[in-house]
C-alpha positions in Angstrom: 2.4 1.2 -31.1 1.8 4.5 -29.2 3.5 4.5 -25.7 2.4 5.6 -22.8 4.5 8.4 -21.1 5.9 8.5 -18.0 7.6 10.8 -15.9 9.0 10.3 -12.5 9.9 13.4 -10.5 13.5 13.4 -8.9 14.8 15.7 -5.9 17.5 15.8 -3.2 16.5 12.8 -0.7 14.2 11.1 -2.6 13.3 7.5 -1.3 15.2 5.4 -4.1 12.0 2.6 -3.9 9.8 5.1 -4.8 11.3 5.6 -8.1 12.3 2.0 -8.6 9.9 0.0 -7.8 7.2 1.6 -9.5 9.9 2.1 -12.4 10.0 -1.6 -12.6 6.4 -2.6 -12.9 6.2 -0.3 -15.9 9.3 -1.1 -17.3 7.8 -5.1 -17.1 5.0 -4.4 -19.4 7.4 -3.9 -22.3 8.3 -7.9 -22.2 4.4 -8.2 -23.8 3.8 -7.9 -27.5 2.8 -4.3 -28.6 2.0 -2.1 -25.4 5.0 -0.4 -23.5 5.8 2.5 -21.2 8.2 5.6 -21.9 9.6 5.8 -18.7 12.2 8.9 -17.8 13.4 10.5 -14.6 13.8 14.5 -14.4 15.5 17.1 -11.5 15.0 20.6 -11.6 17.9 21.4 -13.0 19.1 17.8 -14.6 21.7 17.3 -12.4 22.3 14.1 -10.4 20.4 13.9 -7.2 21.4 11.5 -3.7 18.7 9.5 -2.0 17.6 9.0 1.4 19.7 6.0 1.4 22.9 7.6 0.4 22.2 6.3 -3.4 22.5 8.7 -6.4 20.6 9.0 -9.1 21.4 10.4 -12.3 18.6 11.8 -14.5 17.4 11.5 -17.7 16.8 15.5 -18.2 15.8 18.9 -16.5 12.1 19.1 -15.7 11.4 21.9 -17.8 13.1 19.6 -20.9 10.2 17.3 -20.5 7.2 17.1 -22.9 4.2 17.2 -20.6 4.1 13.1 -20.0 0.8 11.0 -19.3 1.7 9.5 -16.0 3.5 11.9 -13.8 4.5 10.3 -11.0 6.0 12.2 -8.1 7.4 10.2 -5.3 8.5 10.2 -1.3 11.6 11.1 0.6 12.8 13.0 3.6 13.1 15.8 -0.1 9.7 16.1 0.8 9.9 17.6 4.5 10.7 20.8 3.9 9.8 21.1 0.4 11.8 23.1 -2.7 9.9 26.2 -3.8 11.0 25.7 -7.2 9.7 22.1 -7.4 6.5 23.0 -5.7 6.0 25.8 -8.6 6.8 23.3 -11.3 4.8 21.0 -9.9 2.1 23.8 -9.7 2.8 25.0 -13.4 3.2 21.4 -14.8 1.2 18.4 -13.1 -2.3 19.7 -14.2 -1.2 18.6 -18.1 -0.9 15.1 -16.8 -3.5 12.4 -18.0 -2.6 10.6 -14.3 -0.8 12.5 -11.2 0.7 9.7 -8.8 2.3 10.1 -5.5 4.2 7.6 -3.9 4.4 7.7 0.5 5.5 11.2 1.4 5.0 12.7 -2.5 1.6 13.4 -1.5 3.0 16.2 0.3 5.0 18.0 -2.4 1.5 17.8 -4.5 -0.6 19.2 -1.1 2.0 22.1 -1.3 1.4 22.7 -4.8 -2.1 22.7 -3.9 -3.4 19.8 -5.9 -4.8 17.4 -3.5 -7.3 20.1 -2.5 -11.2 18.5 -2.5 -9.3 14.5 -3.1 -9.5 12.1 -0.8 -5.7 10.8 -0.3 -3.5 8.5 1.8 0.6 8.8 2.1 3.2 7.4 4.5 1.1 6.5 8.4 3.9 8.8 9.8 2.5 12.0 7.8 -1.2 11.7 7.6 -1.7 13.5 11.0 0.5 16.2 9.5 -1.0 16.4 5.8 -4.4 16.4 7.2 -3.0 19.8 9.7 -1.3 21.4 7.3 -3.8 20.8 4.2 -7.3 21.0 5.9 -8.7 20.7 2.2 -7.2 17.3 1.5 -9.1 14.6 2.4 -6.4 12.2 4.5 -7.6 8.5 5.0 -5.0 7.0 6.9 -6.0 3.4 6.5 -5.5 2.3 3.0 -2.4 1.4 0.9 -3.2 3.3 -1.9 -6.4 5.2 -2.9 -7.5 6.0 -6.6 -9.3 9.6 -6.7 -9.8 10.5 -10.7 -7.1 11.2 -12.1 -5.3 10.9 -9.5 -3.9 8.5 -7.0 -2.2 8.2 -3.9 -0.5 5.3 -1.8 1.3 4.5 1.3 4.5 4.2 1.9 7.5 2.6 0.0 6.3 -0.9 -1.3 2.8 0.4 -1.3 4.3 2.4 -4.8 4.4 -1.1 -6.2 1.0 -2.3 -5.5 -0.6 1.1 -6.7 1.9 0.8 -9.8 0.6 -2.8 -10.6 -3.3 -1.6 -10.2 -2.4 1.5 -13.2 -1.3 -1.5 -15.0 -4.1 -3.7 -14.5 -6.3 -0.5 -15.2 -4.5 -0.3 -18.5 -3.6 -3.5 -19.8 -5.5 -6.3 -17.8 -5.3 -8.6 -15.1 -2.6 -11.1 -16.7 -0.2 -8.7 -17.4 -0.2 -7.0 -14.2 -0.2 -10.8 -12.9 3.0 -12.1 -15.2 5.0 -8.9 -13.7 3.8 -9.0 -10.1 5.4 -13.1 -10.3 8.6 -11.9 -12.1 9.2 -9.3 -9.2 8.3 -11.8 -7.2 5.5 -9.6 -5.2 1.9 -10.7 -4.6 -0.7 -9.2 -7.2 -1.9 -6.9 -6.0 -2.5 -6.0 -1.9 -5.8 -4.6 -3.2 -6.5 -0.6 -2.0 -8.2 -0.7 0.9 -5.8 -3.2 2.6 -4.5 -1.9 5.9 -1.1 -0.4 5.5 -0.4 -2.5 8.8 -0.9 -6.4 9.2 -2.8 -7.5 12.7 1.3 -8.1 13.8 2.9 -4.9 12.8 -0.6 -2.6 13.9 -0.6 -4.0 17.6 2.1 -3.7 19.7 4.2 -6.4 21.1 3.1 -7.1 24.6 5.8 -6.3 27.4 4.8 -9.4 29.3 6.0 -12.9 28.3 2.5 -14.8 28.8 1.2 -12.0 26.7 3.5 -12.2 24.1 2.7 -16.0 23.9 -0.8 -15.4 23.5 -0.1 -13.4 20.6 2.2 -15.6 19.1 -0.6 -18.1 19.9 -3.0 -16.6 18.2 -1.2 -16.1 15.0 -0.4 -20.1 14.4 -3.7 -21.1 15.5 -6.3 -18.9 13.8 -9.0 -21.9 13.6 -8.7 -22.1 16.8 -10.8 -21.1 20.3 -9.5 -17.7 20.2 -12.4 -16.9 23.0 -10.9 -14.2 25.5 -11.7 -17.2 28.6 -9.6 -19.3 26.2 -6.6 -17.2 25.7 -6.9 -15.7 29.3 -6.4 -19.4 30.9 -3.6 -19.4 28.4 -2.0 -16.3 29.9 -3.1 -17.9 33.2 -4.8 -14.9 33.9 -8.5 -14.1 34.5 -10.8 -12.9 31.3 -11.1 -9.6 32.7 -7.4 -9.2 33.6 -6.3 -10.7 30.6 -8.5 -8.1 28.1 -7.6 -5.1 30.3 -3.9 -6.2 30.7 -3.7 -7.4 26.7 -5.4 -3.9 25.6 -3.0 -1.9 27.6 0.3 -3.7 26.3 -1.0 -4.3 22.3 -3.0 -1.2 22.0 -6.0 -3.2 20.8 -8.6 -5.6 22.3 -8.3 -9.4 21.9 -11.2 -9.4 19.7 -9.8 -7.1 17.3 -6.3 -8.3 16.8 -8.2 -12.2 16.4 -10.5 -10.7 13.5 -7.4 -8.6 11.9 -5.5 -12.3 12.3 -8.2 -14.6 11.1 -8.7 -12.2 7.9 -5.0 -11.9 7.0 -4.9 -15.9 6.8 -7.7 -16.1 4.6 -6.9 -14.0 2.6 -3.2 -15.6 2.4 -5.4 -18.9 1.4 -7.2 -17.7 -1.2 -4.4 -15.8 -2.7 -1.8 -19.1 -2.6 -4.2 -22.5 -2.5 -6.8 -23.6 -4.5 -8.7 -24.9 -1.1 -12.7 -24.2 -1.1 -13.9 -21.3 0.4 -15.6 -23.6 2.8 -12.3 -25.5 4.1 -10.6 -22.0 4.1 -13.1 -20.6 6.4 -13.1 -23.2 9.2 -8.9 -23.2 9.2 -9.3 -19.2 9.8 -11.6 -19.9 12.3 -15.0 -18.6 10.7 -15.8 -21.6 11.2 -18.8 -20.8 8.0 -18.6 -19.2 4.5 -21.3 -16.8 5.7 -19.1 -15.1 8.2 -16.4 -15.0 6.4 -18.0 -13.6 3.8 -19.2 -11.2 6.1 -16.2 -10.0 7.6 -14.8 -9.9 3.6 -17.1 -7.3 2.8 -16.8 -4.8 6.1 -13.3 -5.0 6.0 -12.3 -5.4 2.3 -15.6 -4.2 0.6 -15.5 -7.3 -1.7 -16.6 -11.4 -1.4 -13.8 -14.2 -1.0 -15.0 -15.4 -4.2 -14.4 -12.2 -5.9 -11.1 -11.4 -4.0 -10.0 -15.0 -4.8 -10.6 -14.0 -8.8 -8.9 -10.4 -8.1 -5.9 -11.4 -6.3 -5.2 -15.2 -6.5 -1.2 -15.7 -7.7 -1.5 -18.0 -10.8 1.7 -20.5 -11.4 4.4 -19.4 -13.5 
């Protein structure tokens, strides 16, 4: 059995679920019959390194006692603010001889630095993309996804967003079941696909300041099938449709209509991932009200069918 190598990049305030989390979905495929990963963790200098969090890490070795691995996997931190020369040189020197170059959230800039997202299209933490896009004009930033796959290389959002991209290199490798089996034993959902938005419709809008505002939104959220009309949720607010739209867009940073589209997707999706209702029923209880439109709204949003997200991402039982 030949193993797959991989090599995860330590430094002085690294983000501990960077390393971990992806750690863990490789270390998971060793519990299947003939395929595993080699996994080891290297600092500069092999010397123990303290995360963000205040956790340490001990290595496995120095970087430069490394065979050149397959998967090189480089991950985020408040490490990667002001960057080490020496790791940016090593990284320079070194990632190149990697089969796959990963960053996890804030990695992506240690690899900018180093020069190697130049011409790629990439995403990191929502914090830094303004500033990776500045810094690196030749770096394609897209702000929206969770993770983005660019040749050999890929890139992903941050913190948990390591784990999704992590679980996609293993479906690439080793197939949909296996990835599925360790998504359930970590107890995540396989997998947010790519081009989710790194923010649900909740966390991407603001909270309004007003109560009857805030109601409305919490409204909305249990009641997807719903009227979700703005003369609806405006008598709701027991304000007028055009106070109600100006008034919710100044306080949520984003129209009624959008946050209702970002909602009803979200609970689709959430059906077809955890029920085995038809795609009919699924679209009337997210308000679609037909398969048509919600097929619609799939494939601008997602790029994909329900059907076909249904067979991609649908949690099997254990």
């Amino acid at each position: 059995m030949k193993q797959r190598s991989v090599l995860v990049v330590l430094f002085e305030g690294v983000q501990s679920l960077d390393v971990s989390g992806p750690m863990e979905v490789f270390a998971g495929v060793s519990h299947f019959p003939g395929i595993s990963y080699a996994l080891r963790t290297a600092s500069l200098d092999g010397a123990p390194v303290r995360c963000s969090s205040g956790l340490t890490l001990v290595p496995d070795a120095a970087l430069d006692d490394v065979p050149a691995p397959d998967l090189l996997l480089v991950p985020g931190g408040t490490g990667t603010r002001t960057p080490d020369p020496e790791l940016v040189a090593w990284l320079r020197a070194h990632a190149p001889g990697a089969r796959d170059l990963v960053s996890v959230c804030t990695g992506a800039l240690l690899l900018a630095a180093a020069g190697l997202l130049d011409g790629h299209r990439v995403t990191t933490h929502w914090s830094v993309c303004e500033t990776l896009a500045r810094q690196y004009p030749a770096v394609e930033v897209d702000p929206a996804p969770i993770f983005v796959r660019d040749g050999r290389l890929a890139t992903s959002a941050g913190v948990t967003a390591g784990i999704d991209l992590a679980l996609a290199l293993v479906e690439e490798e080793h197939g949909r079941e296996v990835a599925l089996t360790i998504a359930r034993h970590l107890v995540v959902f396989l997998r947010r696909p790519g081009n989710q938005a790194q923010f649900s419709a909740q966390l991407t809008a603001q909270t309004a300041v007003r109560e009857p505002l805030r109601e409305v939104q919490h409204w909305i959220t249990e009641h997807p099938g719903a009227d979700l009309s703005v003369e609806t949720l405006a008598a709701r607010a027991r304000l007028s449709p055009r106070h109600f739209a100006r008034a919710f867009q100044a306080e949520t940073g984003t129209t009624p209509g959008k946050y209702v589209e970002r909602v009803r997707l979200e609970q689709a999706r959430r059906l077809l991932e955890d029920t085995a209702d038809g795609v009919t029923g699924i679209a009337r209880a997210s308000g679609y009200g037909t398969p048509e439109a919600m097929r619609r709204a799939f494939v601008r949003t997602l790029g994909t069918a329900p059907a076909e997200y249904r067979r991609r991402f649908r949690a099997q039982p254990v």
